[in-house]
Phi, psi and omega in degrees: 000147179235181192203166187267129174266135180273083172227046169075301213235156162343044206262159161221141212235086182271142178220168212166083177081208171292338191254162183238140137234142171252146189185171199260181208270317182317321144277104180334161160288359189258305170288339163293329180289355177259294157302346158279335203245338176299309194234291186306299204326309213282000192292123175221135179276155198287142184249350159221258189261137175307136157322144163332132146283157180257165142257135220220106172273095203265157165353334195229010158131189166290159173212162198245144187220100164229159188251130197276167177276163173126131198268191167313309196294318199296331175265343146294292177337277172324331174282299200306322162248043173061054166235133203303120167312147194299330194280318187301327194285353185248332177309322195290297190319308209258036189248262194347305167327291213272344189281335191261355175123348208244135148008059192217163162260148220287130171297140202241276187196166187226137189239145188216122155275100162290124191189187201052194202293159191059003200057035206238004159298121168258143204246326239183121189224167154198139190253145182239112159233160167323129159270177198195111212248097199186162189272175144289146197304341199250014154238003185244340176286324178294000195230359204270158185282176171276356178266325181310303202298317179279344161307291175303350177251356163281290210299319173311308173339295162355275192322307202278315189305301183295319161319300193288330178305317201290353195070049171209175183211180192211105197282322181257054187253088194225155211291010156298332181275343173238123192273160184232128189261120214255330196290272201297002183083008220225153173291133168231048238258137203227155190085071199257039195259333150229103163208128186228176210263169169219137160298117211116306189113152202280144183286220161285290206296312191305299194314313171327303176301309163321317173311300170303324193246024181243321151314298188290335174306306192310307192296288148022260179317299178284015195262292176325310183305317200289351188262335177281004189045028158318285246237119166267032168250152166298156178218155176248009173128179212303299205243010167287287197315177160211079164251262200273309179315300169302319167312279211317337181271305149350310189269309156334279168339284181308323170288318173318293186310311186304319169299346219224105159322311229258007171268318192292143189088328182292057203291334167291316177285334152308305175284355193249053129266307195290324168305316181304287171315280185332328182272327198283001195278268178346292182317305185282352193268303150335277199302290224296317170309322200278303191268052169035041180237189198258108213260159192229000000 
């Protein structure tokens, strides 16, 4: 049976059993009963890290089919307070995304094996999107000419400015995370597990964060490039130089800003922006060197 799911938008709701799938007005009935008796059949929980996502060539092209994390404890918590398993929440997310205008790839359905009390336990998730047959920013940019390398960092730029407009952000917003769809020219951001919608629209500060933590990724890459000697300029570590790295976040920046009413022409907030990111760069390239952990 299918039913309208009451979540504001165009949702639908196919059950079987323990299982669910939610999908969008783009999928037929048919193609959901299919892929729910295909793909649900095999959903089991997990006893360590979910697989690798795949490509999967279902009735309606390829599609990328990943399962979502989370351990036993965390998905009882989410059941117990009714919050949308990680695969419903990036189904809905990149639902919003793409209903506001921004770059993502288009969202299919998201399938949940349901238990526990009320049946409001997801034991078991899978998110189904579009595949999109292009690299990410953080293998095509270390290989990009330098007129690609300023496209692809306008175009993210773009992406990310229509994401904050559309009122959300994305807590992981690293150049992994952003795909790059070379048939259309176009920027794409993916992964949508963190990325959440803000009431209001996401703040100074969130947007800052975004920023920042889409810059370390940049600084990242070009630290990796000088040590593998891709790159001939010297570096004094993660966070000394500013040579090449530096223009190039800059240069980000400034398309970003261009993008944005309530930024463009604001040449003061424009620099206490550009500054803030930059320290807030500095700051996590820090933290994360002291505690050995590995930064992407």
């Amino acid at each position: 049976m299918e039913e309208r799911y009451p979540a504001g938008m165009d949702f639908f709701e196919v059950r079987r059993g323990s299982l669910r799938l939610i999908h969008g007005e783009h999928l037929t009935f048919d193609l959901a009963e299919s892929y729910l008796a295909e793909l649900g059949g095999q959903l089991a929980p997990l006893s360590s890290s979910p697989p690798t996502p795949r490509c999967l060539d279902g009735p309606g092209g390829p599609m990328l089919v990943k399962q979502g994390r989370g351990s036993a404890g965390r998905r009882l918590a989410r059941g117990l307070s009714r919050a949308p398993s990680r695969s419903l929440a990036a189904f809905r997310m990149g639902s919003i995304l793409q209903a506001s205008g921004v770059p993502t790839p288009r969202p299919l359905a998201a399938i949940e094996l349901c238990g526990g009390p009320f049946g409001t336990v997801v034991s078991a998730d899978l998110l189904l999107t579009e595949w999109i047959d292009g690299p990410d920013l953080s293998q095509a940019l270390p290989r990009a000419t330098a007129a690609e390398h300023a496209r692809l960092l306008s175009t993210a730029a773009r992406s990310i400015a229509l994401m904050h407009i559309a009122g959300c952000r994305h807590r992981d917003l690293k150049a992994a995370n952003l795909l790059n769809l070379q048939a259309d020219s176009a920027v794409l951001i993916a992964d949508l597990d963190g990325a959440r919608a803000c009431r209001g629209g996401p703040s100074h500060r969130q947007r800052l964060r975004d920023l920042a933590r889409f810059m370390t990724s940049l600084e990242v890459m070009e630290v990796e490039q000088r040590l593998d000697g891709v790159a001939e300029s010297k570096t004094k570590g993660l966070a000394g130089d500013c040579g090449g790295g530096e223009q190039h976040r800059r240069a980000f920046l400034r398309h970003y800003f261009d993008q944005c009413p309530d930024l463009a022409g604001n040449d003061g907030l424009r620099q206490r922006w550009q500054v803030r990111a930059t320290a807030w760069m500095r700051s996590k390239i820090s933290r994360n060197q002291r505690r050995g952990q590995r930064l992407s």
